[in-house]
C-alpha positions, 0 to 999 in steps of 0.5 A, spaced: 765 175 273 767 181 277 773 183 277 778 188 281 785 191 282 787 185 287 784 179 281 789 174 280 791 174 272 790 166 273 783 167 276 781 172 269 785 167 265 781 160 267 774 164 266 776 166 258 782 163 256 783 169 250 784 174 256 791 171 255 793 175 248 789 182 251 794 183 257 799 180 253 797 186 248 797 191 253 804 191 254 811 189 252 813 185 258 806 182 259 808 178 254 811 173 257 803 170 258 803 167 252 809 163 254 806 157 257 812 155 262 812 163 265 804 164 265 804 158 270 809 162 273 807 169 273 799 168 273 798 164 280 801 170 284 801 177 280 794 180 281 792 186 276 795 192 279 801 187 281 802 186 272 799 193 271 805 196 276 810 190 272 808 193 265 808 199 267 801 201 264 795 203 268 790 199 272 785 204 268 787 200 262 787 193 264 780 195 267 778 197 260 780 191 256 777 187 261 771 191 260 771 190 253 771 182 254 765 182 258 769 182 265 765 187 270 770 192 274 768 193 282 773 199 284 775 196 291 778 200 297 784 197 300 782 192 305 783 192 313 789 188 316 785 181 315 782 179 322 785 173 326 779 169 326 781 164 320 787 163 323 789 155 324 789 152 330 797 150 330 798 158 330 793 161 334 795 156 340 803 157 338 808 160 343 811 165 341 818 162 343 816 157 337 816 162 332 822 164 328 822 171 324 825 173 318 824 179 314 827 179 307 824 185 304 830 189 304 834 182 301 829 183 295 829 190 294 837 189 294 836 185 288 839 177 292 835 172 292 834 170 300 831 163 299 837 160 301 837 163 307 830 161 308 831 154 306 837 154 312 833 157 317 826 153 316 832 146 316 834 149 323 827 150 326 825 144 330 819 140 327 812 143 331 816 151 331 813 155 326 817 159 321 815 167 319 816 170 313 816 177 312 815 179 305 812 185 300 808 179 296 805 172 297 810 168 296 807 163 292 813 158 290 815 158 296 809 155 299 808 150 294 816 148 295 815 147 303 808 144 302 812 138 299 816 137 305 811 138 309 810 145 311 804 146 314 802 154 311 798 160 312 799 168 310 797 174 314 795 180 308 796 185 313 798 191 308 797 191 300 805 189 300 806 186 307 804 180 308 806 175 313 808 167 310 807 162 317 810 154 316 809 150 320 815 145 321 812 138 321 813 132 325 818 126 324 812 121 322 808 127 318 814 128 314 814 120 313 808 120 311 810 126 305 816 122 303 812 116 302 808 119 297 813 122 292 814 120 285 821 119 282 826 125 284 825 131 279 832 133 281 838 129 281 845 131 283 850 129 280 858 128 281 863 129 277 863 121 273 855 121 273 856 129 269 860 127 265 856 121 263 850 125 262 854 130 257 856 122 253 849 122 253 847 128 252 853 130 246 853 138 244 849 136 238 843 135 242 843 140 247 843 148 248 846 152 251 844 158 256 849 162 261 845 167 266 850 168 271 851 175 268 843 176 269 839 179 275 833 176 278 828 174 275 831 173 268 835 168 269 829 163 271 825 167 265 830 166 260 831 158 261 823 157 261 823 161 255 828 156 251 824 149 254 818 150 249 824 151 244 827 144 245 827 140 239 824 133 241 830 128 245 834 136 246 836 137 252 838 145 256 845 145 258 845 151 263 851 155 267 848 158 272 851 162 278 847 158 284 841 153 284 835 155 283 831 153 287 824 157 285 825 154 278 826 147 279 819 148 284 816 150 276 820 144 272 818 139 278 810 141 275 811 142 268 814 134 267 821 136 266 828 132 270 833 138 272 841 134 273 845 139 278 852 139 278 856 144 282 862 145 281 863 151 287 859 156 290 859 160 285 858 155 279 853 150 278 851 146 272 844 144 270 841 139 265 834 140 264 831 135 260 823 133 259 820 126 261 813 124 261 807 125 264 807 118 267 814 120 270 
């Protein structure tokens, strides 16, 4: 397999599964690998460079290791603006009055989470409209969670950190069509009498506790993924956490795990996170 600076971890993993314990090897933070939950997570959307500059060791080393197991390395020069010719038709032909924009690159480097707001302005856009944003990396997550209520999606690499995430807002009969297809909820909100049952239900003696909202992003979803393979059978993670988390629940909702929420303010939420199966 040839591989560059802009290979997915997740492409390198699926070609030899034991690339998984040489990254990890390279660097303490890129051990996360190993954590089956925050691999799923990290892998699909960081390339080489992108774990290389996250581990804070060079590309060259990444090439060398790979090298070693037999990868073939391309030195790749930075690609021009990706042309417009792949485009989908309901970009091409939109309006610019339908389109709505917004750049969340200074959000990020600010250290707030912006997907509140781009769930508020995708909910305020009106179905057919298409919704742009403007970030320093493919967001992934984002596009998997909008996928699933309908969103049609594109993204426009323009830069290596500036990229440009389209959503399609569907109609009312195509996001019928989504919704009749969905499986049983994997988030539930909970009020104050359904929380308290699930806490009888749930007592302390088949529980852990997590509290994050101390942490800054991205530990707190890192933390919680870490602890989830911990959990004895018929234990559930009980988490305090500062707001819903969104992007996590989208990683729970794949990896066959019920999150109860229960917010108490706006500042205060309640989680209960418990494993089911496969078959739902």
């Amino acid at each position: 397999m040839v591989v560059h600076a802009k290979t997915r971890i997740a492409s390198i993993i699926r070609e030899k599964p034991q690339a998984i314990e040489v990254i990890a090897s390279l660097a303490p933070p890129l051990e996360k690998l190993k954590n089956p939950l925050l691999r799923k997570m990290f892998a699909s959307r960081v390339t080489v460079a992108d774990a290389a500059a996250m581990g804070g060791c060079t590309i060259e080393a990444f090439r060398d290791a790979l090298e070693k197991m037999g990868f073939q390395w391309m030195e790749q020069e930075m690609q021009p603006e990706t042309q417009t010719s792949d485009q989908p038709d309901w970009l091409t032909h939109a309006d610019a009055s339908q389109i709505e924009t917004m750049d969340v690159r200074q959000s990020l480097q600010q250290g707030k989470d912006p997907l509140q707001d781009i769930l508020k302005a995708y909910e305020n856009i009106q179905p057919g409209a298409i919704l742009c944003i403007i970030n320093s990396f493919e967001p992934v997550p984002l596009i998997q969670l909008l996928g699933k209520k309908g969103a049609r999606s594109y993204t426009l690499e323009k830069a290596s950190d500036l990229f440009y995430t389209y959503f399609q807002k569907p109609t009312t009969d195509e996001a019928f069509r989504v919704n009749e297809d969905d499986e049983a909820p994997a988030v539930i909100y909970c009020n104050q009498q359904k929380w308290e049952a699930l806490l009888q239900q749930y007592p302390e003696s088949k529980r852990r506790f997590l509290d994050v909202r101390a942490l800054e992003m991205p530990q707190p979803m890192q933390t919680i993924l870490a602890a989830l393979p911990e959990l004895a059978p018929g234990q559930a993670l009980l988490v305090q956490h500062k707001r819903v988390p969104v992007y996590l629940l989208e990683e729970l909702h794949d990896a066959h795990y019920r999150t109860y929420i229960y917010k108490t303010s706006e500042t205060e939420v309640w989680l209960l996170i418990v494993q089911i199966a496969e078959n739902g």
